[in-house]
KOLKOLVEX-21415 format. One record per residue (C-alpha): x, z, y; residue number from 0. Coordinates in pm, 1 decimal, always signed. Each point is the difference from the previous one (the first is absolute). Example, Ala and Ser with C-alpha at 12.3 -4.5 7.8 and 13.67 -1.06 7.14 Angstrom:
         c1         c3         c2   num
    +1230.0     +780.0     -450.0     0
     +137.0      -66.0     +344.0     1
! end
This chain:
         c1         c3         c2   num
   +27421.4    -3656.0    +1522.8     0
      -53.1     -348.9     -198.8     1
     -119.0     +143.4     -324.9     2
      -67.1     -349.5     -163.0     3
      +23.5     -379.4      +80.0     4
     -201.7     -217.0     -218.3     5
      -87.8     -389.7      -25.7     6
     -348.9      -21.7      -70.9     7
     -180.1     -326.0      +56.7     8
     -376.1     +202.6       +8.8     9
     +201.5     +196.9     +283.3    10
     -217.8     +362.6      -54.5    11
     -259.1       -3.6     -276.1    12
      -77.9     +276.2     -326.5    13
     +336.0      +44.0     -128.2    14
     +165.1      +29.6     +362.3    15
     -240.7     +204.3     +177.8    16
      -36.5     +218.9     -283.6    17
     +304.2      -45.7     -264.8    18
     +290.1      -10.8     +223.9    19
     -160.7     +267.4     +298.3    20
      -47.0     +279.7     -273.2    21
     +350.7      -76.5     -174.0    22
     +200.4      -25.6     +335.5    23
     -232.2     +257.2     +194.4    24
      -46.8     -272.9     +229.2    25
     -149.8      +93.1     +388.0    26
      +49.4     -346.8     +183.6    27
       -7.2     -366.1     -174.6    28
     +145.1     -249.0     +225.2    29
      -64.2     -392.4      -85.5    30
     +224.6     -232.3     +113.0    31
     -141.5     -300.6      +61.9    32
      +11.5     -263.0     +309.7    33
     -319.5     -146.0      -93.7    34
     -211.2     +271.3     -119.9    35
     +111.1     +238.1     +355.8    36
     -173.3     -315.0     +176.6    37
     -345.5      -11.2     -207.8    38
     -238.2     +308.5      +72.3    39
     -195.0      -64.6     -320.7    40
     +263.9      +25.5     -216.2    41
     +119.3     +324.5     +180.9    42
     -388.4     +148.8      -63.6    43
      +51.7      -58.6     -350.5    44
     +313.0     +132.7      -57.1    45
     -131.5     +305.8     +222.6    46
     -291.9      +44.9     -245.0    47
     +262.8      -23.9     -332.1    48
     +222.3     +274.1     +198.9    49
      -44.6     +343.7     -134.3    50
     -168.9     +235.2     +210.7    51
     +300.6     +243.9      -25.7    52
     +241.0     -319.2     +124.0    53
      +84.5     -162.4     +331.1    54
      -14.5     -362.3      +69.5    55
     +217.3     -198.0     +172.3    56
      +16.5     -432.4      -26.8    57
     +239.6     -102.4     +207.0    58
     +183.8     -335.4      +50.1    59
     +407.3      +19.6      -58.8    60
     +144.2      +53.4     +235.8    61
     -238.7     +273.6     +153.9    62
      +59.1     +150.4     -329.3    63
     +378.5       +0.6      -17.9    64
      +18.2     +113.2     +382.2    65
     -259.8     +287.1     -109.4    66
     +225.1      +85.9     -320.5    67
     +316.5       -0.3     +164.3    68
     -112.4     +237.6     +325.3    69
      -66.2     +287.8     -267.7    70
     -402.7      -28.7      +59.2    71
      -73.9      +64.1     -336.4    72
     +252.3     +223.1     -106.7    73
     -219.6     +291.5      -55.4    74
     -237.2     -182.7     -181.9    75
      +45.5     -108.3     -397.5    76
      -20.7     -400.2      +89.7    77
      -95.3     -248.7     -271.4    78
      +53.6     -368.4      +77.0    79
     -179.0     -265.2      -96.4    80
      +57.0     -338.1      +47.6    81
     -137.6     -345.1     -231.3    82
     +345.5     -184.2       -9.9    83
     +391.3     +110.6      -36.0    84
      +91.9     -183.4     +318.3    85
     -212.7     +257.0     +205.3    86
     +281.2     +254.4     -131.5    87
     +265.8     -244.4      +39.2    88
      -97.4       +3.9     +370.8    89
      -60.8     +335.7      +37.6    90
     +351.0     +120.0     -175.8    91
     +168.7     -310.9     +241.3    92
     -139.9     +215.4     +294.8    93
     +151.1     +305.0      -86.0    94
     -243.2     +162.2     -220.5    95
     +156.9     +236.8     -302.8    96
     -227.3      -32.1     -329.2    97
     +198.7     +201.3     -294.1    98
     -223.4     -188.8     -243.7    99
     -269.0     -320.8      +29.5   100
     -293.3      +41.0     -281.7   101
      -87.9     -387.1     -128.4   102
     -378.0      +14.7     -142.5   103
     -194.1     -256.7       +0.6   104
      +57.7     -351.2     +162.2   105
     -149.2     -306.4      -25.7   106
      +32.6     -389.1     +152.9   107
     -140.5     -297.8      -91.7   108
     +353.9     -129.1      +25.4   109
     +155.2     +147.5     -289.0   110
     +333.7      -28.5     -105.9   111
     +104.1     +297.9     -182.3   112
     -167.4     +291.6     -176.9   113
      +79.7     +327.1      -36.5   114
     -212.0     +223.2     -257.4   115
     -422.9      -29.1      +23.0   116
      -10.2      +31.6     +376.7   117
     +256.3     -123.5     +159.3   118
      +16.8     -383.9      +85.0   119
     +264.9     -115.4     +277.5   120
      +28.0     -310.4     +219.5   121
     +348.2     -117.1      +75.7   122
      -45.8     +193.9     +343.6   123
      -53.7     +281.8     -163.8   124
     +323.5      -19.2     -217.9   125
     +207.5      -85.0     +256.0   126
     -128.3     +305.0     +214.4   127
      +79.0     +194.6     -317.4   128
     +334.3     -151.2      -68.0   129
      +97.7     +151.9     +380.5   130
     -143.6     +317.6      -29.3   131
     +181.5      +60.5     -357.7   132
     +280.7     -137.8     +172.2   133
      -35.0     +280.6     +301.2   134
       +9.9     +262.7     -292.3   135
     -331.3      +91.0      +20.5   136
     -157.0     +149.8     -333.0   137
     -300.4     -200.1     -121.8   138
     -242.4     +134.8     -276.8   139
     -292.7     -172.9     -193.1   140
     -230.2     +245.2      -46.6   141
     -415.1      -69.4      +13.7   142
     -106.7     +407.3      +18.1   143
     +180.1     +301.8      +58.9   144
      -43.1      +68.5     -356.0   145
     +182.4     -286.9     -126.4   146
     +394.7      +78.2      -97.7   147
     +174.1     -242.3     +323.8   148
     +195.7     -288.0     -145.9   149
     +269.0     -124.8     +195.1   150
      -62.7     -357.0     +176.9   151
     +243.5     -243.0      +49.0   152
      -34.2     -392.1     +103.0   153
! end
C-alpha cells in the first residue's frame, strides 16, 4: 500500500529517511527517477541515506508504474519519492492511484513562482501541477510530518 508520495528535490536525505519513515511506518521507499535508476553512484548514496529498517527501490517510470500497478508492493507501506511533479504526473497518467502527493522542497534555477520557504517551481513544474489538480488529485505543502499540511494549489 502507497503510504506517501512526496516531491523532494534531495530525493532521500534526514528528514525522509528518518521524519517521514517513523511518521508513516514506512518499510520500502521507492524513488522515481529516470536518471538517477541509470547512475549506480547515486543509487549507493541513496542506499546509505535508507534506513536500515527500509527497503530500497530506484526505479525509472515506467518500471515503477508497471511494478505499482501488478500489486508488487501491496503488502509493503510504500513511500514515493520523486524530485519533480511531472514524475507523478507520469506515474498517475499510467494508471497509478496516489490519494494524496506531499510537495516539500523544490528547487530550479529557472524560477518562476514560489510557494512558501521551499518550494520554487519552473513553468514545467506548474503546468504538471495544473494537470494533476486538474485529475483531482489532493496536493499538500508540508516540509515534516510534524508540520499542519496546507493545501497547494497552482
Amino acid at each position: 500500500m502507497i503510504v506517501g508520495a512526496r516531491i523532494d528535490f534531495r530525493l532521500i536525505h534526514g528528514q525522509v529517511a528518518n521524519l517521514w519513515a517513523n511518521a508513516r511506518q514506512v518499510s520500502r521507499f521507492m524513488v522515481v527517477d529516470d536518471q538517477v535508476a541509470e547512475d549506480a553512484t547515486q543509487k549507493q548514496v541513496l542506499r546509505m541515506a535508507t534506513p536500515a529498517t527500509c527497503k530500497l527501490s530506484v526505479l525509472p517510470v515506467e518500471k515503477a508504474a508497471a511494478n505499482i500497478n501488478a500489486g508488487k508492493y501491496d503488502a509493503q507501506r510504500l513511500f514515493i519519492v520523486a524530485k519533480k511533479p511531472e514524475t507523478y504526473l507520469r506515474l498517475l497518467k499510467a494508471g497509478v492511484k496516489l490519494d494524496e502527493i506531499i510537495v516539500g522542497n523544490m528547487t530550479t534555477m529557472d524560477s518562476v513562482k514560489k510557494f512558501g520557504l521551499n518550494i520554487n517551481c519552473d513553468q514545467g513544474d506548474l503546468d504538471a501541477f495544473a494537470e494533476i489538480q486538474a485529475m483531482g488529485v489532493p496536493m499538500v505543502m508540508q516540509l515534516t510530518p510534524q508540520n499542519t499540511p496546507e493545501k497547494f494549489t497552482v
